[in-house]
C-alpha positions in Angstrom: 9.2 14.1 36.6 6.8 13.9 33.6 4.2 11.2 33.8 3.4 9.0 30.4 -0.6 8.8 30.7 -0.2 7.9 27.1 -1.8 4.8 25.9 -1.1 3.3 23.2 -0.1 -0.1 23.6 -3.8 -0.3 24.9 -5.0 1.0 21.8 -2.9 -0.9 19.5 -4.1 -3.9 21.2 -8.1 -3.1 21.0 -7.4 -2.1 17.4 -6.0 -5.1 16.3 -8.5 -7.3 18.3 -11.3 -5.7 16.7 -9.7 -6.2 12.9 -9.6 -9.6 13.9 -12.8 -10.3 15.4 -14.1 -8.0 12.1 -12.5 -10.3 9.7 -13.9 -13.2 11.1 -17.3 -11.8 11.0 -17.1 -10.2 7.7 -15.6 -14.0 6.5 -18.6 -15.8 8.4 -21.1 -13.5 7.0 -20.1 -13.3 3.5 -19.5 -17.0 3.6 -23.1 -17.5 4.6 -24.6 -15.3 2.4 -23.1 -17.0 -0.6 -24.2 -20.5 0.3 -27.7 -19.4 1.0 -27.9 -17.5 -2.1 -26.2 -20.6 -4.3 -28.9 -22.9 -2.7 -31.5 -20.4 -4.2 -29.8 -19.6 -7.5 -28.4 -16.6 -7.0 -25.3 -14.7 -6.6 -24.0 -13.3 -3.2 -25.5 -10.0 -3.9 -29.0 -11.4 -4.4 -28.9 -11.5 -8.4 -30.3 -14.4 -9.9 -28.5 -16.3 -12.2 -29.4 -17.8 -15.9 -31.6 -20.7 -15.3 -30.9 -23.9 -16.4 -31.6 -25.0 -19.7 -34.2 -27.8 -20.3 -31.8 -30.1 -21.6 -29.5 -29.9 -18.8 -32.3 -30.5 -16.2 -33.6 -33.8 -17.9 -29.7 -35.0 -17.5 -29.5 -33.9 -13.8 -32.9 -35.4 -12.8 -31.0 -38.3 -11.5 -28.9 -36.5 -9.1 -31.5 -33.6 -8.1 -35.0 -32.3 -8.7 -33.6 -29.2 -7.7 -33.9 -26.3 -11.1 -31.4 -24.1 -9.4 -28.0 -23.4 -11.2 -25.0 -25.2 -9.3 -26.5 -27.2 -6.6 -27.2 -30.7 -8.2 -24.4 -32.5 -5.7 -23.6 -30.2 -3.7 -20.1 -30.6 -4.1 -19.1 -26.9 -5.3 -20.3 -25.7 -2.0 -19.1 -28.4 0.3 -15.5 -27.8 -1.2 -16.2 -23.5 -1.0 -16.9 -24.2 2.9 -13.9 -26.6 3.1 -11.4 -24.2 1.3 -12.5 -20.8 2.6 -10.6 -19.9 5.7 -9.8 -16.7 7.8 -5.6 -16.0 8.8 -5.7 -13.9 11.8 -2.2 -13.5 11.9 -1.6 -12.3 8.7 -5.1 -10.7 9.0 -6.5 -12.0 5.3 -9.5 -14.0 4.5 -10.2 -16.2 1.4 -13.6 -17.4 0.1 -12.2 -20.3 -2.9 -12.9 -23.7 -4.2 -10.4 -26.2 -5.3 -12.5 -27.3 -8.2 -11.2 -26.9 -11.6 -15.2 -25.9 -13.0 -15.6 -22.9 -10.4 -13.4 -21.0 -12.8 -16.3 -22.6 -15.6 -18.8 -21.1 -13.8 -17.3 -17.6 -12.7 -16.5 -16.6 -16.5 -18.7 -18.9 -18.5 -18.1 -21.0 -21.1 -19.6 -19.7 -24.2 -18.2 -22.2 -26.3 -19.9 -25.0 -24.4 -22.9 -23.3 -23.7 -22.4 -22.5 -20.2 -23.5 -18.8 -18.8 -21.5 -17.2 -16.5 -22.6 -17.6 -13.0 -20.3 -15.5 -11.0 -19.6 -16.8 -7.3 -16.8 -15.5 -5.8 -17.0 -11.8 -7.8 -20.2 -10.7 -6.2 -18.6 -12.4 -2.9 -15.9 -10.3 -3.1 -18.1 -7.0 -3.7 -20.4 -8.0 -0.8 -17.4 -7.9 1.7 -16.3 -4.7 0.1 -19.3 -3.1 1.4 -20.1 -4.7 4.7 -16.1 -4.5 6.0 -16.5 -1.2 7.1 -19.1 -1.5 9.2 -18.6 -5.3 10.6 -14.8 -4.5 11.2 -15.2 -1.1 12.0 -17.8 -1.8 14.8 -15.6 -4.2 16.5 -12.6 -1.9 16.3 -15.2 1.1 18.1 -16.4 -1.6 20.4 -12.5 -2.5 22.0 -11.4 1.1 21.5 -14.5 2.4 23.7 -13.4 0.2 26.3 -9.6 1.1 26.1 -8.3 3.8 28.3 -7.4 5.9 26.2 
């Protein structure tokens, strides 16, 4: 008789567990970053944005005393935190807003005056280069301890 000391339900298992546990990392991370780096006028990837102009300062002192682009209310980011979400099941991850002016500031608004201040661009290149080593750590980290 010929003895199966083949695996792979064991594997498939740790694999799987670790893509999840990656993805909700790599969302957590990514999320984080870009909320940090709004508060401080800057993209996800560290690059500042265009600062505000002086005219659109004096109208916001009322609401803020705060000079960085896209954090007079607040409510761009509470809605970003609010809409972003992690599907383990169908293993994806979003990082969005619900608000009709995040598409404003993405692309800009030359025609109004408005730069572009790109969110969710720069969000998406961030987790383009920390996936392989946030998801691929957890994947090493369940396949080490499968018998394989």
């Amino acid at each position: 008789m010929v003895r199966d000391e083949n695996n792979f339900d064991e594997v498939r298992d740790a694999f799987y567990s670790g893509l999840e546990t990656g993805l909700i990392e790599l969302h957590s991370s990514v999320l984080k970053t870009l909320l940090r780096n709004m508060a401080r006028g800057k993209d996800a990837l560290g690059n500042s944005w265009e600062p505000i102009k002086a005219s659109t300062l004096q109208s916001r002192k009322v609401r803020t005393s705060s000079t960085a682009p896209l954090v007079d209310t607040g409510e761009l980011r509470g809605d970003i935190t609010a809409t972003s979400e992690v599907n383990t099941a169908e293993l994806y991850a979003v990082i969005g807003t619900t608000k009709k002016y995040g598409r404003v500031h993405e692309l800009g608004a030359p025609e109004a005056g408005i730069p572009a201040r790109p969110i969710f661009g720069p969000a998406a290149r961030l987790a383009y280069q920390e996936a392989p080593d946030t998801i691929g750590n957890e994947i090493d980290v369940r396949l080490e301890g499968a018998e394989l």
